[in-house]
N, C-alpha and C positions, 0 to 999 in steps of 0.2 A: 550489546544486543540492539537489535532496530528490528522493527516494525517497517514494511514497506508498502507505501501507496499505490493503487493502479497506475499512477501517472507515471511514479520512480519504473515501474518493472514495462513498462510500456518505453520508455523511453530508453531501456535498456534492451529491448526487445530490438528497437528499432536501431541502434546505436546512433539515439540523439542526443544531443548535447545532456552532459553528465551521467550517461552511459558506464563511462568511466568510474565514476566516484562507486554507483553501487556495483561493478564487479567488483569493485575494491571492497567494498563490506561483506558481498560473498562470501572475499577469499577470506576475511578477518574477522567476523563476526558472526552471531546466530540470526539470523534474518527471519522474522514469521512474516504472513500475506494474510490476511485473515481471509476466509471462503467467500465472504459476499465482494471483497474485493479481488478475490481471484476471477468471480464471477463478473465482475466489470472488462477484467482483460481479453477473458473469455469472449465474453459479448464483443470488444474490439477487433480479435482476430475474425469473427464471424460477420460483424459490420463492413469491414475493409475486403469483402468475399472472399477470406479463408473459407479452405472447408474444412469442416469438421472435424476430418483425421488431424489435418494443419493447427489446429486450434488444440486438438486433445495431445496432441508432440508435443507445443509449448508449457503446456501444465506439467507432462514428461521432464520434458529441459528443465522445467523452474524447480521440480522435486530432485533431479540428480543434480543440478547447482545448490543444493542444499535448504531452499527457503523450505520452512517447515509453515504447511499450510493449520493455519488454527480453525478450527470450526468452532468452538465452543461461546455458547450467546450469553447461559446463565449468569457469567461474572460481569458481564460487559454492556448487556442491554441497555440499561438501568440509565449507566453514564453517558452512553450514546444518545439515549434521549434527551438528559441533560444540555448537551453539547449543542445540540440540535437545536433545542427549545431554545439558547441563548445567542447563537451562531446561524449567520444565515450562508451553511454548506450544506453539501447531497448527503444525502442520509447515510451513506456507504461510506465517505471519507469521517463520519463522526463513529462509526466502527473501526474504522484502521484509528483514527487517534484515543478511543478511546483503551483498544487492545493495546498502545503503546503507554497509558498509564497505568495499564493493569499492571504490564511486564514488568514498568519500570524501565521503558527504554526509549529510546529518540524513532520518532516518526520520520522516515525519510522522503521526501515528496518534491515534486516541480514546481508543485501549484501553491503560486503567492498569492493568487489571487482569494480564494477562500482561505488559507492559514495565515496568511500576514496578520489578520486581526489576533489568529488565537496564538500565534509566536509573541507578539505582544504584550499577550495576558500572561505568559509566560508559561504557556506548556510546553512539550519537547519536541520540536519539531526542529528537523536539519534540511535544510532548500540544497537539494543537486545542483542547482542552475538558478 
């Protein structure tokens, strides 16, 4: 099971480097996005001037490629803040890693720059690239 970061599904988006790796966990694994991180991708295809139909296809594509979007905040808040209060990342990526301890699954991400410290500490984080 993995959990996937804006960065992972963004760089798969674009087919950038490690692209690869997460169609490979597509095809292999249960892959969740959690909403306020879908909402980041979201926001990237409308920033880079997608329009809107362009942006709502992609959320298409990522549901028929299987990633199953989580919305649920209750179990997760808690620890995001956690994360957050101890870690200095966006508030959004301490929701994707905290929905990747709830599952019990590896956080799949690009970005070394904020997870290096918490791969470290030893939470479950797998770097694409």
């Amino acid at each position: 099971m993995k959990v996937l970061d804006a960065c992972a599904v963004i760089a798969f988006l674009r087919d950038e480097d490690g692209a690869e790796k997460v169609e490979d966990f597509l095809l292999k694994d249960e892959c969740y996005l959690h909403i306020i991180n879908l909402c980041e991708v979201y926001y990237d295809a409308l920033k880079r001037n997608e329009s809107e139909e362009k942006a709502n296809k992609i959320v298409e594509d990522l549901r028929e490629a299987g990633v199953i979007f989580y919305e649920g905040l209750n179990e997760i808040w808690k620890n995001a803040a956690k994360i957050k209060a101890n870690y200095k990342i966006p508030l959004a990526d301490c929701f994707a890693l905290s929905l990747a301890v709830h599952l019990n699954a590896k956080l799949v991400t690009t970005d070394h720059t904020d997870f290096d410290p918490l791969a470290n500490d030893g939470y479950p984080i797998k770097f694409i690239r």
